[in-house]
C-alpha atoms as a printed R data frame, in Angstrom:
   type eleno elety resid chain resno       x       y       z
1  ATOM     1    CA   UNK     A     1 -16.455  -1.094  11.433
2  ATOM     2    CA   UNK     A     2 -17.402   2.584  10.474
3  ATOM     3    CA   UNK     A     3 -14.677   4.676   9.646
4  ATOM     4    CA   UNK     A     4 -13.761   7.401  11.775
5  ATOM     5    CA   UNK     A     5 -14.175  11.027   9.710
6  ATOM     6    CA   UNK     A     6 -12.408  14.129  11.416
7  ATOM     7    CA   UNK     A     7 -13.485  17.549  10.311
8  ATOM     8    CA   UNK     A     8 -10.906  20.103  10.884
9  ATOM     9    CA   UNK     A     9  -9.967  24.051   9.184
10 ATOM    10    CA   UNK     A    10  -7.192  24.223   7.413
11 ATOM    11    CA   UNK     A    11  -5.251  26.396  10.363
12 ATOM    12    CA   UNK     A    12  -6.121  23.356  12.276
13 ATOM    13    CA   UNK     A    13  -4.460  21.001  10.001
14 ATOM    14    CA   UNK     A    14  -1.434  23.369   9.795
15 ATOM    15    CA   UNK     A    15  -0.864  23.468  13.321
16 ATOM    16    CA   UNK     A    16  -1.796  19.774  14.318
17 ATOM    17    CA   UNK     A    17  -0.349  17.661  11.268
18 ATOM    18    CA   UNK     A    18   1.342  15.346  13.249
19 ATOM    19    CA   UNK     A    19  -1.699  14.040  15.294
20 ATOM    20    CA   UNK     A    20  -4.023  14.069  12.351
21 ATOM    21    CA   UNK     A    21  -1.420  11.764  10.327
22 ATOM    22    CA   UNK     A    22  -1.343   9.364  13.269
23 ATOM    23    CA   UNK     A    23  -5.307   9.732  13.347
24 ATOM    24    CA   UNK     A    24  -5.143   8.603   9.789
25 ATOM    25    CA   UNK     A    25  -2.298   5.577  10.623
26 ATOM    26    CA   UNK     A    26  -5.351   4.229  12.928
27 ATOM    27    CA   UNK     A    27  -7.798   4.330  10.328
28 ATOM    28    CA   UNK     A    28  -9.522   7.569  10.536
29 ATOM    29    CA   UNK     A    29 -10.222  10.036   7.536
30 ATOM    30    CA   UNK     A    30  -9.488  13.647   7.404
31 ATOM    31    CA   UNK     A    31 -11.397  15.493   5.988
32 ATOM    32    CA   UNK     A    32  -9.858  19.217   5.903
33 ATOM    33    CA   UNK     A    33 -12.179  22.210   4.971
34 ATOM    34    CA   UNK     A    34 -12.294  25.873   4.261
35 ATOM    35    CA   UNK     A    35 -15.541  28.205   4.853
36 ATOM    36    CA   UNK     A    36 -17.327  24.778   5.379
37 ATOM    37    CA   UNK     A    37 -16.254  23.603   1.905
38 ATOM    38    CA   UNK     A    38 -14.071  20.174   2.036
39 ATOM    39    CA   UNK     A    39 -10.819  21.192   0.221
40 ATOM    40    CA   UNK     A    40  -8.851  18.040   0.764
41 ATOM    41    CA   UNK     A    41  -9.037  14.352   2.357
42 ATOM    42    CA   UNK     A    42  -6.284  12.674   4.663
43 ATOM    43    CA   UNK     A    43  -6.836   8.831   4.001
44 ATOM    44    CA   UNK     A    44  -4.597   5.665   4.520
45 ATOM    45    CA   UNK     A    45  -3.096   4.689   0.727
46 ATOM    46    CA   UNK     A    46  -4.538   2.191  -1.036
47 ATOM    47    CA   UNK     A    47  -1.452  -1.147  -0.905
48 ATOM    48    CA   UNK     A    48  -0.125  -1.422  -4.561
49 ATOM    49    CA   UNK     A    49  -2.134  -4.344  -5.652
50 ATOM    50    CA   UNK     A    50  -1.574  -6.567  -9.215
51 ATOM    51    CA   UNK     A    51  -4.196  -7.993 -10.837
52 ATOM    52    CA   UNK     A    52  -4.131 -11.268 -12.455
53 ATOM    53    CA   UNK     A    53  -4.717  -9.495 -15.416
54 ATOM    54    CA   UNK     A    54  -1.714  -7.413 -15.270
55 ATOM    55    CA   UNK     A    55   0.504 -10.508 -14.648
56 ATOM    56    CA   UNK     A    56  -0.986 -11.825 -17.343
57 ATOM    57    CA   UNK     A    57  -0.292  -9.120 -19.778
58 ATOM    58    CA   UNK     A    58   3.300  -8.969 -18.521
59 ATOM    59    CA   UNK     A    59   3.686 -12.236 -19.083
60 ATOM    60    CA   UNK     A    60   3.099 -11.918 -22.774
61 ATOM    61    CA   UNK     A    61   4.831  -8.352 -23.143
62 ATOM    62    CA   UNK     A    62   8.315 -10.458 -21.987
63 ATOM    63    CA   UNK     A    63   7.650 -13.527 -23.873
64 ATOM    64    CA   UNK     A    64   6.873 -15.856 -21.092
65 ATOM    65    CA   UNK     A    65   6.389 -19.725 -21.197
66 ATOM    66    CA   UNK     A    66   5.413 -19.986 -17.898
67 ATOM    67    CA   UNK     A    67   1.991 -22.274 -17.870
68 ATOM    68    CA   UNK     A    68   0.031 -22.533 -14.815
69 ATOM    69    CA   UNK     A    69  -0.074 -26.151 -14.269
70 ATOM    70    CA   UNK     A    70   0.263 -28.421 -11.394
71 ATOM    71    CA   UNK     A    71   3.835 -28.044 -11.081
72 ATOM    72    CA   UNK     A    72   3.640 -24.546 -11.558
73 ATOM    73    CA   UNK     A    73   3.610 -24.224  -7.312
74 ATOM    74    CA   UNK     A    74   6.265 -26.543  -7.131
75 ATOM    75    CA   UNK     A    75   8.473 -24.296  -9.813
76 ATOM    76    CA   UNK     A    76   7.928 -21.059  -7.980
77 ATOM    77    CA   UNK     A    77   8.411 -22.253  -4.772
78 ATOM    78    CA   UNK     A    78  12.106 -23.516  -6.341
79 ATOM    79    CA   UNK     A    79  12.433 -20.353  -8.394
80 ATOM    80    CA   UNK     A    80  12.175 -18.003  -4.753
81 ATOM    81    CA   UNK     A    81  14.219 -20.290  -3.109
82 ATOM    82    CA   UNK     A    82  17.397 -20.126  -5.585
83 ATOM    83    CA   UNK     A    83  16.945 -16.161  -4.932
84 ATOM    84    CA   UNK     A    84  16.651 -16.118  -1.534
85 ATOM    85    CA   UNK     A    85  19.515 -14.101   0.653
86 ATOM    86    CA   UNK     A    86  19.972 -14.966   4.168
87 ATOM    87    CA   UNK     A    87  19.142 -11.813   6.481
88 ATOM    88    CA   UNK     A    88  21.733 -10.397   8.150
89 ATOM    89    CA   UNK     A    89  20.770  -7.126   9.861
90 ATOM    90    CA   UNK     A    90  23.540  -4.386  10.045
91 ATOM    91    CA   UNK     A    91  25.120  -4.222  13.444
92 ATOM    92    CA   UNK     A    92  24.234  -1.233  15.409
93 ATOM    93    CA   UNK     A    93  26.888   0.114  18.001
């Protein structure tokens, strides 16, 4: 699916921030411009992703002798589990 690109002046985008943030929420892209020149872009942030690579290099930097074995599942699944709080949501009056 193509994504959705929004042209507007930059009094536009002043006065109509809002609705061209929610525009963006649905997957459109801002683009805002002055005297037909694109000054800035409104687009959804990238999610924080790690690469294996990173992991990896973590891994070393803190000494880790974690091996990615069979078990290794099993061990993780444990590991979350041990850390795991039960939810309790605040009560709201």
């Amino acid at each position: 699916m193509a994504k959705r690109i929004i042209r507007v002046s930059e009094a536009q985008a002043a006065n109509d921030f809002p609705k061209l943030l929610a525009c963006v929420r649905e997957g459109s892209e801002v683009v805002i411009e002055a005297n037909a020149a694109s000054v800035a872009v409104l687009r959804a942030a990238e999610p924080p992703v790690r690469l294996l690579s990173d992991s990896l290099r973590l891994a070393r930097l803190h000494s880790s002798t974690a091996t990615l074995d069979a078990e290794f599942s099993k061990d993780l699944e444990a590991a979350i589990e041990s850390r795991r709080e039960p939810l309790e949501p605040p009560a709201w009056d």
